[in-house]
C-alpha positions as semicolon CSV with decimal commas, in nm:
position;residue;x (nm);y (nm);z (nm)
1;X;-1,584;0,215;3,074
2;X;-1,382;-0,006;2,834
3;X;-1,573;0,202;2,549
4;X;-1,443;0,542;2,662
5;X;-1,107;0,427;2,696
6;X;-1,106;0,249;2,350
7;X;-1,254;0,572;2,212
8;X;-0,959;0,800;2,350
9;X;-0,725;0,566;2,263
10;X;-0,808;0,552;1,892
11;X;-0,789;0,920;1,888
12;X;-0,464;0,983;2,045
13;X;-0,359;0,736;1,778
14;X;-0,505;0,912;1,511
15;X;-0,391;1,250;1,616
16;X;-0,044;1,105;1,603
17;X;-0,120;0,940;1,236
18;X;-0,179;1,303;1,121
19;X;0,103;1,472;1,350
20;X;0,387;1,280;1,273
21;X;0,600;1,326;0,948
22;X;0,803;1,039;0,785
23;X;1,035;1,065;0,508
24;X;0,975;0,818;0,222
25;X;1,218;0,886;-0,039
26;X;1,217;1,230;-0,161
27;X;0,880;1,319;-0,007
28;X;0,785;1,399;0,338
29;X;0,421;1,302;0,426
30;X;0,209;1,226;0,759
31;X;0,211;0,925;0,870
32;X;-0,214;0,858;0,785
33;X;-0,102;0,982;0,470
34;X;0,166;0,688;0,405
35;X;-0,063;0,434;0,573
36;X;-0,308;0,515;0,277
37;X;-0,029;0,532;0,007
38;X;0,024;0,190;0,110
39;X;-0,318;0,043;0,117
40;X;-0,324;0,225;-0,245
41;X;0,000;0,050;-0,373
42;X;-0,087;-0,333;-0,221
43;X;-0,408;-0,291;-0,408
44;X;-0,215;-0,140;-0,705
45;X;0,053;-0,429;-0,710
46;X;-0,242;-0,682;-0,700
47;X;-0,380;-0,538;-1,029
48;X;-0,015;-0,526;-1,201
49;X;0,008;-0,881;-1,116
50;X;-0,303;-0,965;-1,296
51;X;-0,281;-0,781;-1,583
52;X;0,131;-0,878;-1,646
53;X;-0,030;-1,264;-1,622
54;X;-0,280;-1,120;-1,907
55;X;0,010;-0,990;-2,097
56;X;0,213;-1,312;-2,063
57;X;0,070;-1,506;-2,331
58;X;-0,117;-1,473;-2,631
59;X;-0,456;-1,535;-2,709
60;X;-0,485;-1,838;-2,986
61;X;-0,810;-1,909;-3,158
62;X;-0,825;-2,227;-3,394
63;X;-1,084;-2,150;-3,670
64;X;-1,181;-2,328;-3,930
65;X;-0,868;-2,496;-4,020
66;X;-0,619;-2,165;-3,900
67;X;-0,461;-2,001;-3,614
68;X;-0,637;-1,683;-3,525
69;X;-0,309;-1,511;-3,353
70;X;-0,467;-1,187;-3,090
71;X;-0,192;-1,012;-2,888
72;X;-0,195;-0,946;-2,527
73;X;-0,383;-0,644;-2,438
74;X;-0,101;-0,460;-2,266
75;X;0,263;-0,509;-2,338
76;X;0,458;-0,708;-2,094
77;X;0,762;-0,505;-2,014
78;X;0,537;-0,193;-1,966
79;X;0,322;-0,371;-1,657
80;X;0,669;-0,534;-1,530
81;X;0,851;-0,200;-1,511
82;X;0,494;-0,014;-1,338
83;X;0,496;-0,386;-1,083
84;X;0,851;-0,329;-1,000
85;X;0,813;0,048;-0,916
86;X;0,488;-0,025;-0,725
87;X;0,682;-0,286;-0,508
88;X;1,023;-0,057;-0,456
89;X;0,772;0,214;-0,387
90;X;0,572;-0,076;-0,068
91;X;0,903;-0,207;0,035
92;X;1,036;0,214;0,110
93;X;0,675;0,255;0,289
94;X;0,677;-0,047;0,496
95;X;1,059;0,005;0,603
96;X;0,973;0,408;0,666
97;X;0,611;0,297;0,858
98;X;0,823;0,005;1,061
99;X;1,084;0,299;1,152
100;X;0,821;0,542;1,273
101;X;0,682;0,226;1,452
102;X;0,976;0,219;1,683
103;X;1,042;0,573;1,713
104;X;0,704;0,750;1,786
105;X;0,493;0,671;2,104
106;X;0,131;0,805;2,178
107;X;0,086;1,016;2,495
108;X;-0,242;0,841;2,650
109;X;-0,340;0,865;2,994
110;X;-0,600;0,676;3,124
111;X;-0,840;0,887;3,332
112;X;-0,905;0,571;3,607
113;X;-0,515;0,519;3,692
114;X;-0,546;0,838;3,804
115;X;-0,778;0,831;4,091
């Protein structure tokens, strides 16, 4: 059945995810392993972004007749520097995940062509 065949599929796949090695920078890692690296960092750049938008501009209060002046809670430069490492640190994955893409192939043989 379609099932079945779905089923092996996915883990002849997944035994490959957790097979295969890739190099991303100075660290080797499996290849499940960089997939969930990178679903860490996109969800870690989306954060950064937010927070250096928060630390863009500071917060202004007019009271009674004044300027109530509060700073941003994070410092600017800080969040950039952390956004900009996250990204490097996506764009290496994606390049290294896009390599092993092309390079690796999963040994599936479907039990019907066979008959």
């Amino acid at each position: 059945s379609l099932r079945l065949k779905r089923r092996k599929l996915n883990t002849a796949v997944q035994k490959v995810n957790y097979e295969q090695t890739i190099q991303v920078g100075e660290e080797t890692m499996s290849l499940a392993e960089a997939l969930e690296l990178r679903k860490e960092t996109c969800t870690e750049i989306a954060q950064l972004k937010a927070q250096l938008a928060n630390a863009a501009y500071e917060n202004v209060i007019y009271k009674e007749d004044r300027d109530i002046v509060e700073p941003p809670p994070q410092d600017f430069d800080t969040i950039r520097k952390k956004l900009n490492d996250r990204r490097l640190l996506f764009r290496a994955l994606n390049r290294a995940l896009q390599r092993t893409n092309h390079e690796v192939t999963v040994n599936f043989k479907d039990d019907a062509d066979s008959g």
